[in-house]
C-alpha positions, -999 to +999 in steps of 0.1 A: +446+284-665+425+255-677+400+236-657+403+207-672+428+173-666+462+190-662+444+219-644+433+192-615+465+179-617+483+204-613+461+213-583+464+184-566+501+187-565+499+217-553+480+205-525+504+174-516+539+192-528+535+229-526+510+240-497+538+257-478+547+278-511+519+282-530+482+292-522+454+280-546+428+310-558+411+292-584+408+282-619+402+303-651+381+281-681+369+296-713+337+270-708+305+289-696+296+256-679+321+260-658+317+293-646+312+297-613+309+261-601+337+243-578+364+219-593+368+192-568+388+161-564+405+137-538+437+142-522+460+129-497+460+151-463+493+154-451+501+129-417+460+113-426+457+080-440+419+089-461+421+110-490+404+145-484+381+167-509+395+197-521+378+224-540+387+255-557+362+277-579+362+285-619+364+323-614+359+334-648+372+338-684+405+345-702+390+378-711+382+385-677+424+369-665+434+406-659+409+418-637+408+385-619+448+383-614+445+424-597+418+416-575+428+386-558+466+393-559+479+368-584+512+362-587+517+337-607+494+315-636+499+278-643+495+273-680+473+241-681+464+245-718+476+211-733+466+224-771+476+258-787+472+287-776+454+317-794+466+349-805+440+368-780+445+345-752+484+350-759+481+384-757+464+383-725+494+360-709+514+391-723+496+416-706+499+398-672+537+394-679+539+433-681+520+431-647+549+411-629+529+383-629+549+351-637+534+326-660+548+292-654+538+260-681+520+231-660+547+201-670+578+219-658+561+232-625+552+198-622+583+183-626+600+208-601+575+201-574+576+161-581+609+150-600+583+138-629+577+147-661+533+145-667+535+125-702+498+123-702+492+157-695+520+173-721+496+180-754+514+195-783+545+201-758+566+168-768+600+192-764+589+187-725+594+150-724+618+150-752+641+176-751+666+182-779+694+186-757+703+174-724+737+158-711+730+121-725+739+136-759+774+155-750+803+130-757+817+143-725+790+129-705+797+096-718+831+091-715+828+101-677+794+075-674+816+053-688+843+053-666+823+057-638+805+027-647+839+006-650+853+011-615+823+007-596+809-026-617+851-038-609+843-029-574+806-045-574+819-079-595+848-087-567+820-080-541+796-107-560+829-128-559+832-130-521+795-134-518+788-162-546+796-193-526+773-179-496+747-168-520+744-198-538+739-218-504+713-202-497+697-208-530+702-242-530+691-251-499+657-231-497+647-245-532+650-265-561+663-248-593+695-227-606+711-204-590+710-180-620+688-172-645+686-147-674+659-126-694+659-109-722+654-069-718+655-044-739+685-020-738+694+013-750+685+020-785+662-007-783+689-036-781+681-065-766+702-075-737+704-105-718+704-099-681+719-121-651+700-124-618+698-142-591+672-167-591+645-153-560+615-172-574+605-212-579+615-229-608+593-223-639+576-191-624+570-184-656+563-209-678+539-197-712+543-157-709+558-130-693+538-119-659+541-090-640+557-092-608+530-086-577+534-071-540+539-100-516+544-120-551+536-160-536+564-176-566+588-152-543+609-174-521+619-170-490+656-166-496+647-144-526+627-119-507+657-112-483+677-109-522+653-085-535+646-061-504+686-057-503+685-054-544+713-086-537+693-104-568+707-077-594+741-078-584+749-098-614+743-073-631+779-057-628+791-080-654+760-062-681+774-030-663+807-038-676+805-051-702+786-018-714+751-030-719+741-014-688+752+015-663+749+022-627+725+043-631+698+046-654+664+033-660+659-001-651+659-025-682+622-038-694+611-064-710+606-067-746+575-079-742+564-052-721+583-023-738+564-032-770+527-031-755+533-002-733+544+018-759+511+018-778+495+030-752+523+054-728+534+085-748+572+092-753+574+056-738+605+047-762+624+084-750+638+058-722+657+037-747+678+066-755+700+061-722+716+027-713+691+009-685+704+007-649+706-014-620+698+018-597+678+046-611+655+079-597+621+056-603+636+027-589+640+049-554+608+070-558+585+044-572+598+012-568+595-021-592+569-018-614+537-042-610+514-031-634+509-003-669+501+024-644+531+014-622+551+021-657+534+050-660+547+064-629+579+049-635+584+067-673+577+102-654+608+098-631+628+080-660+621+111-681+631+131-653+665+114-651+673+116-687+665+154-690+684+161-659+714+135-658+744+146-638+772+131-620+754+149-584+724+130-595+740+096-602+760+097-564+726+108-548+704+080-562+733+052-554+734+068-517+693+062-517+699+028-531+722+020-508+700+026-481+670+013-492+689-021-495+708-018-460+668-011-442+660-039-461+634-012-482+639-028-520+609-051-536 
């Protein structure tokens, strides 16, 4: 229901997520323009390495959603209306409901079939991507975070304790600089935090502004690529981690440089301040580092994901995939 943005969406995910579950019939549009012509757009064939082209047709009207829905079988409609509804159109939604026909909004069928939550394509639906209660805000869930977080940045600062001397080594003698360095990023709340890493770039790679970090990044050295693709570089971090700035798990901590220009032009991009950041998180092992404002882009739909569906499950599953991203040597 809705041929427009979220609609081809919501397709397309369909068509990379869902082809063994779902089957496409079309779109329904309220524009006569669109009646009757194809909706088409590229997506990724499954085992190819070129995007296809994959069409589907605008089959009619909201008026005409019941007759549509008996004739081809429909089972279910994707609600990809990101403004209000109206009274008739709700009516007709009700009608199909009395049919046994499910009707399913676009964002959470999204986020089922992807583990993201669409910011861009939520409208009027802010409750999606900001829900008013999830487990961040039981007391409960912090306590247990919070102990959790203790023993395993106890475990993780003894383990940085018998790789130091090693690590620094290393450091020293691929290139000139100190071994550690910090940067401000922005924790929960919106605190600023001062982070510890492991120095994996030259000296003074950045010396007027912050930069974004690049793929194959040249400033990279060759000791600190071996640091980031086995995430070694963070593991400083277990002092932030206890010391309560940070958790295990969470979304990794941004800059406050960043934060403050992507959240003029990223909906709900501040929702992520309301958990503490992480060294491993769910976009860390889907998406990666970010590079770029549509890498955070990606990255706040997973993040959101997280922090509506936060869980102790959750937390042990993304530290197993961190654990063997670094250990395949799969990190930055």
């Amino acid at each position: 229901m809705g041929a427009g943005g979220a609609g081809r969406t919501i397709c397309q995910v369909f068509q990379e997520h869902g082809q063994t579950i779902y089957e496409v019939v079309g779109f329904i549009d309220d524009d006569p323009e669109k009646f009757g012509k194809l909706v088409t757009f590229n997506h990724q064939g499954r085992g190819e390495l070129q995007d296809q082209k994959a069409s589907f047709p605008v089959l009619g009207s909201s008026s005409q959603l019941l007759e549509i829905v008996a004739a081809r079988g429909v089972t279910m409609i994707v609600l990809s209306i990101t403004h209000d509804i109206s009274g008739e159109l709700y009516q007709v939604l009700t009608d199909c409901l009395q049919q046994e026909v499910e009707v399913v909004p676009m964002p959470l069928l999204h986020e089922q079939l992807t583990g993201k939550v669409p910011v861009e394509h939520i409208g009027n639906h802010w409750s999606v991507a900001m829900p008013l209660e999830q487990p961040g805000t039981q007391l409960i869930w912090h306590a247990g975070k919070r102990i959790f977080d203790i023993i395993l940045s106890s475990l993780g600062l003894l383990l940085l304790g018998l790789l130091f001397p090693f690590i620094t080594l290393a450091i020293r003698l691929d290139s000139a600089g100190p071994i550690l360095y910090t940067q401000k990023r922005m924790g929960r709340h919106g605190k600023q935090i001062r982070v510890f890493k492991f120095r994996s770039m030259v000296e003074d790679a950045e010396k007027d502004r912050a930069v974004w970090a690049k793929v194959n990044d040249s400033r990279v050295t060759r000791v600190g690529r071996v640091l980031r693709r086995t995430h070694v570089d963070e593991f400083p971090q277990f002092w932030n981690i206890f010391k309560g700035e940070m958790s295990v798990v969470g979304p990794r901590p941004e800059r406050p440089e960043f934060v403050n220009e992507l959240a003029e032009e990223i909906p709900f991009y501040r929702v992520r301040l309301a958990v503490k950041p992480g060294m491993a998180g769910w976009a860390l092992i889907h998406q990666g580092y970010g590079a770029s404002k549509d890498d955070s882009l990606i990255k706040l739909q997973y993040d959101l994901y997280y922090i509506k569906h936060q869980s102790f499950w959750l937390d042990f599953y993304i530290l197993w995939r961190t654990v063997i991203d670094a250990v395949t040597l799969r990190g930055r």
